[in-house]
C-alpha positions as CSV (number, residue, x, y, z in Angstrom):
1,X,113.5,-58.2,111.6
2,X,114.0,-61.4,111.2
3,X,114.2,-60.9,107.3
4,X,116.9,-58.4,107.5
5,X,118.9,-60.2,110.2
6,X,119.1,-63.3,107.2
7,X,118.8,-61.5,104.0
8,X,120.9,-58.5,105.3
9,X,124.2,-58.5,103.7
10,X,123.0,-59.6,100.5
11,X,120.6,-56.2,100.7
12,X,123.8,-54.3,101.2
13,X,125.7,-55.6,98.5
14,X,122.8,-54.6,96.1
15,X,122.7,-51.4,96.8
16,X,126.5,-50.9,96.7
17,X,126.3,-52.3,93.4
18,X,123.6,-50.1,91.7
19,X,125.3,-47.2,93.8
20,X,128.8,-48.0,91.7
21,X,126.7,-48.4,87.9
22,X,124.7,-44.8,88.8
23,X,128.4,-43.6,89.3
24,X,129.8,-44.9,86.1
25,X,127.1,-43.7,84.1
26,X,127.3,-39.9,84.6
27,X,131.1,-40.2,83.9
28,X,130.5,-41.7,80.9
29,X,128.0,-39.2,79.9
30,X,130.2,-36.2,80.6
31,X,133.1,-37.2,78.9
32,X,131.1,-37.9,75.8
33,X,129.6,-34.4,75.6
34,X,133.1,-33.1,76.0
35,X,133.7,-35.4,72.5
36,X,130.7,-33.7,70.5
37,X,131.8,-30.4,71.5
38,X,135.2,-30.2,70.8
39,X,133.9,-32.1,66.7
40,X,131.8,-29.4,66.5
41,X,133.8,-26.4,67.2
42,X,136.9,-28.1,64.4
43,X,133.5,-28.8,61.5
44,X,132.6,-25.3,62.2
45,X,136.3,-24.2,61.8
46,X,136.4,-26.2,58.6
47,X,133.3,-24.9,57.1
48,X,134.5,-21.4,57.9
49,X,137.8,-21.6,56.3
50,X,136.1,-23.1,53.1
51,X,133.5,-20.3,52.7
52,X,137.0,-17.6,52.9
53,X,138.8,-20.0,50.1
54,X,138.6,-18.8,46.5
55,X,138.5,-21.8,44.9
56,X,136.5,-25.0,45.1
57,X,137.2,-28.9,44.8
58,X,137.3,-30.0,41.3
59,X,134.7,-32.8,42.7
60,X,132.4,-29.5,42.7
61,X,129.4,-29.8,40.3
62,X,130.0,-26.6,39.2
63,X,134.1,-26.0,39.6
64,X,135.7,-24.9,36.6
65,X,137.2,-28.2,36.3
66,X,133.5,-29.9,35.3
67,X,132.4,-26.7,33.5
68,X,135.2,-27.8,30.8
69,X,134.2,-30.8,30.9
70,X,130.8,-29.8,29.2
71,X,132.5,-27.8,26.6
72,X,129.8,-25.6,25.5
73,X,131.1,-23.9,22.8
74,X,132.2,-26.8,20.9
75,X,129.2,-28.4,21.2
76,X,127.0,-25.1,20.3
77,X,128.9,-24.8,17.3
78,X,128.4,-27.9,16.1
79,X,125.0,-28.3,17.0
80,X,124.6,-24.8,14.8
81,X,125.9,-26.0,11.9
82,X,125.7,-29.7,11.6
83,X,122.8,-28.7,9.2
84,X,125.3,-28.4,6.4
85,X,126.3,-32.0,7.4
86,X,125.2,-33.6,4.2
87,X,126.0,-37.3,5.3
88,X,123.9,-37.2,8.7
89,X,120.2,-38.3,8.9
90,X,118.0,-36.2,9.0
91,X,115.7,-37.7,11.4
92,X,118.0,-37.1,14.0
93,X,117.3,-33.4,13.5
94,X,113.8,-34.6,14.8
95,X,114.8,-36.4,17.1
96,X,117.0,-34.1,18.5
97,X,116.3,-30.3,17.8
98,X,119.1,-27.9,17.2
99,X,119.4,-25.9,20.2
100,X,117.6,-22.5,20.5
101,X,120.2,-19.5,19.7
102,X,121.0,-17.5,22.8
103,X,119.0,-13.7,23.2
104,X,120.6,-11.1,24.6
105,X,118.2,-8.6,25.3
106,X,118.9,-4.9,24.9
107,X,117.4,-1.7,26.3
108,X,117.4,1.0,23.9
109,X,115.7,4.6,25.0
110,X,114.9,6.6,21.7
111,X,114.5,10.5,22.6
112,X,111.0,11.8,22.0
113,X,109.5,12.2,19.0
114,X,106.5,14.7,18.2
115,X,103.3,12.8,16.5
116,X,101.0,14.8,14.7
117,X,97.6,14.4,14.0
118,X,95.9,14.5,10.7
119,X,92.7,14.3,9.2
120,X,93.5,14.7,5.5
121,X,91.9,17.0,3.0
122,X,88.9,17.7,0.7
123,X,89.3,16.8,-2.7
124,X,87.4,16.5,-6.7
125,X,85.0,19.7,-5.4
126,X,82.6,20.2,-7.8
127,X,79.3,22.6,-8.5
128,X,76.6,21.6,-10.7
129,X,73.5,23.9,-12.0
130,X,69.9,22.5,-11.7
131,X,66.7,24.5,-12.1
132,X,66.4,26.1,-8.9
133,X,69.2,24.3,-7.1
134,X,73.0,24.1,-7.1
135,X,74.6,20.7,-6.5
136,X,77.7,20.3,-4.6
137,X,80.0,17.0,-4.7
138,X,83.2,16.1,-3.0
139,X,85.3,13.8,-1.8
140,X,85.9,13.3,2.0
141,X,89.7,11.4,3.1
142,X,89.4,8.5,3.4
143,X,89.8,6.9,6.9
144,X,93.6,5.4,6.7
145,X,94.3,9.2,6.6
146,X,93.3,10.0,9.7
147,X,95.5,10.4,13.2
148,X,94.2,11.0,16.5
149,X,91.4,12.7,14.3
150,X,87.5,11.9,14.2
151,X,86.0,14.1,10.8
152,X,82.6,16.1,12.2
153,X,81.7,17.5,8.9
154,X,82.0,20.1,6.1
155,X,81.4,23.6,6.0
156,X,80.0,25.5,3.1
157,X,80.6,29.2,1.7
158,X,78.5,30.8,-0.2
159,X,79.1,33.9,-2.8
160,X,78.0,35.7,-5.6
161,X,81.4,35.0,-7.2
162,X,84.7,33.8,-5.8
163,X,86.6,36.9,-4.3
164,X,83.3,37.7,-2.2
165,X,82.8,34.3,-0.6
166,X,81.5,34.7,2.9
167,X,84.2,32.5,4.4
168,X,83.5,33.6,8.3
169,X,80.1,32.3,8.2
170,X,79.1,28.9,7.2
171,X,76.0,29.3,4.9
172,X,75.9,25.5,4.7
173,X,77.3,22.1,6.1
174,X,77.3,18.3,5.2
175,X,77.1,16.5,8.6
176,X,79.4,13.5,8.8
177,X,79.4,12.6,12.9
178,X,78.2,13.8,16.2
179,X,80.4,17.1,17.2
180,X,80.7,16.1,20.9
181,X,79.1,12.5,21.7
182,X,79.7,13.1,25.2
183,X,77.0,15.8,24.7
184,X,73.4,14.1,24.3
185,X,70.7,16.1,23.0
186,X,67.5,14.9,21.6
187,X,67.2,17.7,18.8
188,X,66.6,17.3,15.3
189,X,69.3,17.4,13.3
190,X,69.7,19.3,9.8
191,X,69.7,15.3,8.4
192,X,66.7,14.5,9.9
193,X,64.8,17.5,9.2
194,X,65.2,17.0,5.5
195,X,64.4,13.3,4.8
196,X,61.2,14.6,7.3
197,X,60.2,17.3,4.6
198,X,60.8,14.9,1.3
199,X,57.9,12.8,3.3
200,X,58.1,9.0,3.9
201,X,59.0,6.3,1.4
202,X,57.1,3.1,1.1
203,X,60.1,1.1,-0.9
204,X,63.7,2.8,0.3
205,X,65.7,2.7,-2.5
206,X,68.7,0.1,-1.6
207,X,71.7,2.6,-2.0
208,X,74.8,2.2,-0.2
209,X,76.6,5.1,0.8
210,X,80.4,5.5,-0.7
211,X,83.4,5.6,1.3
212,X,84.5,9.3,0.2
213,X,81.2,10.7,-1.9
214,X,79.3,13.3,0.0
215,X,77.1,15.7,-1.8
216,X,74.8,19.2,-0.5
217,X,71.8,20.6,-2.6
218,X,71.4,24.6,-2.3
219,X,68.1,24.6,-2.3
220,X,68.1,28.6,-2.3
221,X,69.3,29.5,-5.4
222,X,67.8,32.1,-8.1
223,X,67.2,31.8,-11.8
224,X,69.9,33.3,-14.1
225,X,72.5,33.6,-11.0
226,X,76.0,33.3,-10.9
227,X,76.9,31.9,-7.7
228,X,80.7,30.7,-6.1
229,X,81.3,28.3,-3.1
230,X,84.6,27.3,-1.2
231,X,84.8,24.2,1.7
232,X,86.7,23.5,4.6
233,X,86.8,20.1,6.7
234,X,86.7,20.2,10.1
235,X,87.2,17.3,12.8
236,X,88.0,16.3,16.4
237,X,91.2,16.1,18.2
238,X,90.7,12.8,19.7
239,X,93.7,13.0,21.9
240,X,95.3,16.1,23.7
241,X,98.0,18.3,22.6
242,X,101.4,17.4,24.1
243,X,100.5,14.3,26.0
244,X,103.1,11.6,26.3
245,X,102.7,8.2,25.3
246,X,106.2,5.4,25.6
247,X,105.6,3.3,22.6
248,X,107.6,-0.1,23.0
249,X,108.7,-2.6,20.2
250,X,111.3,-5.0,19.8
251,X,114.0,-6.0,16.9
252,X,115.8,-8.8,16.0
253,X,119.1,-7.7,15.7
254,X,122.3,-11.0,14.3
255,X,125.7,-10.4,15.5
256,X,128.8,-11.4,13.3
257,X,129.2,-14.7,15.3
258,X,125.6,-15.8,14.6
259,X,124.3,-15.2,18.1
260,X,120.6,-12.8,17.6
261,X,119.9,-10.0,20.0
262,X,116.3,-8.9,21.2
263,X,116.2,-5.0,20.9
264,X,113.8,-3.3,22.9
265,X,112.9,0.0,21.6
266,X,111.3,2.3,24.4
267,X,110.4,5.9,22.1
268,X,108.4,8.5,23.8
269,X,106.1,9.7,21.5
270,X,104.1,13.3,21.9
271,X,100.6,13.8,21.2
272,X,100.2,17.3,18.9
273,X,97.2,19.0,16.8
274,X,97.4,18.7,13.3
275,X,99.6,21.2,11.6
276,X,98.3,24.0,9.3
277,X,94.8,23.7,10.2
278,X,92.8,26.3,12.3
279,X,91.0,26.6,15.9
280,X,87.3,26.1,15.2
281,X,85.4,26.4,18.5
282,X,82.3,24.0,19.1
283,X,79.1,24.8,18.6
284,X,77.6,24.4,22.1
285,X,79.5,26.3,24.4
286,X,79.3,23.4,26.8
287,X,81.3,21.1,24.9
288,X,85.1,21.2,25.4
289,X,85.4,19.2,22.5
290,X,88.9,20.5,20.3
291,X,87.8,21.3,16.9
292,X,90.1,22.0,14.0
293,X,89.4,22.9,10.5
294,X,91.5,22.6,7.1
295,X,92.3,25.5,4.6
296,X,89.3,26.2,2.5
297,X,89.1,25.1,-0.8
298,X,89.6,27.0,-4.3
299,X,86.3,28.3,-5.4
300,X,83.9,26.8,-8.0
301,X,81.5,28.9,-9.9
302,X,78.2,28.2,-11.6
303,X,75.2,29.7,-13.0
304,X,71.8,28.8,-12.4
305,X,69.5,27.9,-15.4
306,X,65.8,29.8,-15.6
307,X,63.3,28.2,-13.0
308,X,60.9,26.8,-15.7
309,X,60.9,23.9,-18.3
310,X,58.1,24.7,-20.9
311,X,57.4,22.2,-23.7
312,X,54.8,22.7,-26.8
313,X,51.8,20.3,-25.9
314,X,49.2,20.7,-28.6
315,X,47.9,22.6,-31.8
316,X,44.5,23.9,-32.2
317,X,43.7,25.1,-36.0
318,X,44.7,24.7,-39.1
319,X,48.3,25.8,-40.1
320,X,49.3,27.1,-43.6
321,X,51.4,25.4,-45.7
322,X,53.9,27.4,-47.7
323,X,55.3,31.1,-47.6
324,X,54.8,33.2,-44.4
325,X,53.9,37.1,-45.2
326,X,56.0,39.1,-43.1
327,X,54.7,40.7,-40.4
328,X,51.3,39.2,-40.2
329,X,49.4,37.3,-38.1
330,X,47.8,34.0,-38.7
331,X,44.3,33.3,-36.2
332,X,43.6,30.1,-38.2
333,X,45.2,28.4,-35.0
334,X,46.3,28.3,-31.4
335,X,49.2,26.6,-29.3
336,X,49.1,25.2,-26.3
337,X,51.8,25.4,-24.1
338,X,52.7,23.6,-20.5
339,X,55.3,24.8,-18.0
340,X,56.6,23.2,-15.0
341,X,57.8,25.6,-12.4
342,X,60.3,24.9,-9.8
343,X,59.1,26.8,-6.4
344,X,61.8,27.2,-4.5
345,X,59.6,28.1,-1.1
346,X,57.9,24.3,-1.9
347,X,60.8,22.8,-3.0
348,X,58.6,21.2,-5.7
349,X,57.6,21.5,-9.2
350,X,54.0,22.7,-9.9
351,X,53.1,22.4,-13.4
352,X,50.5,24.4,-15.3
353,X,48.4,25.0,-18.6
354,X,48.6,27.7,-21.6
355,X,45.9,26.6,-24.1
356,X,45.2,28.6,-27.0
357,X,48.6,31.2,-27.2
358,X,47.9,33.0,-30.3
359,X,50.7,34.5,-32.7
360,X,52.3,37.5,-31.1
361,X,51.1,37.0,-27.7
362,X,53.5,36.5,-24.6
363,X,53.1,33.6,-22.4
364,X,51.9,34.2,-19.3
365,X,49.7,33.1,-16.7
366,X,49.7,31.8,-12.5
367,X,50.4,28.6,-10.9
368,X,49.0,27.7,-7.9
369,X,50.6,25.9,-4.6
370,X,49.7,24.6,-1.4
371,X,52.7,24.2,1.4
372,X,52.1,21.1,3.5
373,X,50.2,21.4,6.7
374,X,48.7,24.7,5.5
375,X,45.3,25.2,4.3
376,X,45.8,28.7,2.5
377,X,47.0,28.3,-1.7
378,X,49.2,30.5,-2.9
379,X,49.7,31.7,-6.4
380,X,52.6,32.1,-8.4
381,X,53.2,34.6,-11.4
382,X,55.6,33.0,-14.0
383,X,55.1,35.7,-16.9
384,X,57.6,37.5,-16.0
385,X,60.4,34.6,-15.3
386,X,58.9,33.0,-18.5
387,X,59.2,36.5,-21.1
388,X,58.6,34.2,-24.0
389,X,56.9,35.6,-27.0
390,X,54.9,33.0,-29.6
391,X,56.2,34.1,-33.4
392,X,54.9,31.5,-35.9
393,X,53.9,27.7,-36.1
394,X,55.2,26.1,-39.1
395,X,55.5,22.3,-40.5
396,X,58.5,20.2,-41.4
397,X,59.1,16.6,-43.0
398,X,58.5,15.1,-39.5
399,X,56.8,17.6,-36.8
400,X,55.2,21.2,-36.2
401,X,57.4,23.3,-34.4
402,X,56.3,26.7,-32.7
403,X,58.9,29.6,-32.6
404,X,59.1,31.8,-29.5
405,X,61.2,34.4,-28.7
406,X,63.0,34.5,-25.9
407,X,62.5,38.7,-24.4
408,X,65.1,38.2,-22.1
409,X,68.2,37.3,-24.6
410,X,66.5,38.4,-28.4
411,X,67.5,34.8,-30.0
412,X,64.2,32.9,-31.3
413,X,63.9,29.3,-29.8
414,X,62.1,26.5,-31.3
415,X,59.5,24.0,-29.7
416,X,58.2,20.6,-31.1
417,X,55.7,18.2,-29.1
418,X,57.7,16.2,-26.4
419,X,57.6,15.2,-22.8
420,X,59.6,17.1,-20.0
421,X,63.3,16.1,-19.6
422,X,64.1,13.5,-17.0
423,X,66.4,14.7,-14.4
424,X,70.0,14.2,-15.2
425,X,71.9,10.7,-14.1
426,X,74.4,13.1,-11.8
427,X,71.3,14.9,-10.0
428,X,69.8,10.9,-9.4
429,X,73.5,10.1,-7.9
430,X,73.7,12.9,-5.8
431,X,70.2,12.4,-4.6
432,X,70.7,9.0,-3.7
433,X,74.0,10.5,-1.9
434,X,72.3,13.2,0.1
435,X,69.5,10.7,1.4
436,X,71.7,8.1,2.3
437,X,74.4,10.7,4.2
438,X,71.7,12.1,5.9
439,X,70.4,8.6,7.1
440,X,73.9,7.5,8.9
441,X,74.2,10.5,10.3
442,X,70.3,10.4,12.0
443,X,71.8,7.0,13.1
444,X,75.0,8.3,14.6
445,X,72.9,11.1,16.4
446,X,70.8,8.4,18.1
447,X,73.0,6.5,18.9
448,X,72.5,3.8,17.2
């Protein structure tokens, strides 16, 4: 008590005096928010009426007023030509690279086009004659002509002569890929069944199989027969028929005032099957596999030769010298005589011995033949393919040579000692063509 009894008015005058700063202070306050409002509500005004206003300061960056400032097309133009400057440096082109032109690009939408696929054709079909075989050559296309088309292989028709060609049955085919390869069978194929027969090889000849070349031996063919054959090539649709593909490109396209253009070319292209060529349906009714086959080819003829190569091997006797007497018969001497005989059922030769053919008599005799992986021989009669007849054996300057007659024609044919005939360079090709063909295509079957 006694402290506010002394101190007491001084207490008062304190509190009288924060009371009056407290006061002051919201006053203050107030009037300043009253300030920032009313600043606020004239910027937003401002920024309002600027957004409505067409135009822009000329301070803008990007006002029309600083755009011409830059002058781009003065300075584009001579950037694009200062090239032909001849006084200027050119390491200042290095330095400072002419500008890149400006692109315009362009959409362009062709209207559809129709593709077809092709597959080419069979051309330089040949037939060749061999005893007891007819060789066939051709050429396959080669692949730059082939569209949307994968070449299976070639069919083969067979005929006595060209107007009566079986062509609605294939008597023969040259395989050149797998039919369906979505299809996998473990079967022997025609290829592989052949180069099984000829046996295995110890040294493979090194051959390598020509681009176009491909080449079938009819193995079935009679002596002294005419026979006619026509192909056809046949090959898979490796697309579908009307499917749309959009194909895009782009050209380069100058204007007159220098300026390039980027066209891009959107063309719709549709898928068909190859023109003028024929529905073949696949051979395993499983596939689904579209096959198509080209026009068969112009026929080619040939004759088969006799099945039989006979050469004069020996003399036994004496023979006389000078004048023959007609009609007679000289037993002073005998011929001996070999044939080789081409059996068609061993696909072989089998050679045998005439020794001691007298004058008059007709060659005759029986070969004998074994088929692999059979015990039983078999025996071949060649007098009658042979129908040779021994006339006379006479001497000239250099050698003896006998004189048959041939039964079948009536001309006389003469003999002197030699060695069989080699086999002709064109049936070595082809061989080496057939083994080869049949090789890739075991591969291709396998998968390999």
């Amino acid at each position: 008590m006694d402290f506010i009894k002394r101190h007491g008015a001084l207490l008062m005058f304190v509190a009288v005096l924060g009371f009056c700063g407290v006061w002051i202070s919201v006053s203050f306050a107030s009037s300043k928010d009253a300030d920032t409002v009313k600043l606020f509500g004239a910027s937003r005004q401002s920024i309002e009426a600027a957004l409505k206003s067409p135009t822009v300061a000329s301070e803008y960056a990007y006002s029309p007023q600083q755009a011409a400032k830059l002058n781009h097309a003065n300075v584009l133009k001579r950037n694009a030509t200062r090239a032909a400057v001849a006084n200027e440096a050119i390491g200042m082109y290095v330095a400072y690279p002419q500008p890149s032109r400006p692109r315009v690009t362009i959409f362009v939408d062709e209207p559809a086009k129709e593709v077809f696929a092709t597959m080419g054709t069979l051309s330089n079909f040949e037939a060749t004659a061999a005893t007891g075989r007819v060789y066939l050559k051709l050429d396959i296309p080669k692949s730059r002509e082939q569209n949307m088309m994968e070449l299976v292989r070639v069919e083969i028709f067979r005929g006595k002569t060209a107007e009566s060609v079986d062509t609605v049955k294939p008597y023969a085919s040259i395989e050149l890929n797998v039919e369906d390869p979505s299809l996998v069978r473990r079967v022997e194929t025609n290829a592989a069944k052949d180069i099984r027969d000829r046996g295995p090889k110890k040294d493979p000849p090194e051959f390598k199989l020509p681009e176009t070349l491909r080449a079938y031996c009819d193995k079935n063919a009679e002596p002294f027969t005419q026979y006619a054959y026509r192909a056809r090539l046949v090959g898979r649709f490796t697309s579908a028929d009307g499917k749309l593909l959009i194909v895009s490109s782009q050209e380069m396209v100058t204007n007159a005032d220098g300026t390039s253009q980027i066209k891009d070319v959107k063309a719709p292209l549709i898928h068909r099957a190859p023109k003028d060529a024929v529905r073949v349906m696949p051979s395993d009714p499983a596939s689904q596999v579209k096959l198509y086959a080209t026009e068969l080819t112009p026929a080619v003829s040939v004759t088969t030769p006799s099945n039989f190569e006979l050469r004069l091997s020996g003399i036994r006797g004496t023979i006389p010298d000078g004048p023959r007497a007609p009609n007679t018969i000289n037993k002073n001497y005998s011929v001996s005589f070999e044939v080789r005989l081409w059996i068609a059922e061993l696909q072989n030769w089998v050679t045998a011995q005439l020794p001691d053919v007298d004058e008059g008599q007709v060659l005759s005799g029986k070969a004998s033949y074994q088929l692999k992986r059979s015990a039983q021989k078999k025996d071949y009669d060649f007098t009658n393919d042979l129908q040779y007849k021994l006339l006379e054996v006479n001497k000239n300057a250099t050698s003896v040579v006998a004189t048959l007659e041939n039964q079948r024609t009536g001309k006389r044919e003469n003999f002197v000692v030699s060695k069989f005939a080699p086999p002709s360079p064109i049936q070595n090709e082809l061989d080496k063509v057939i083994d080869a063909q049949n090789r890739e295509m075991m591969k291709k079957a396998s998968g390999k």
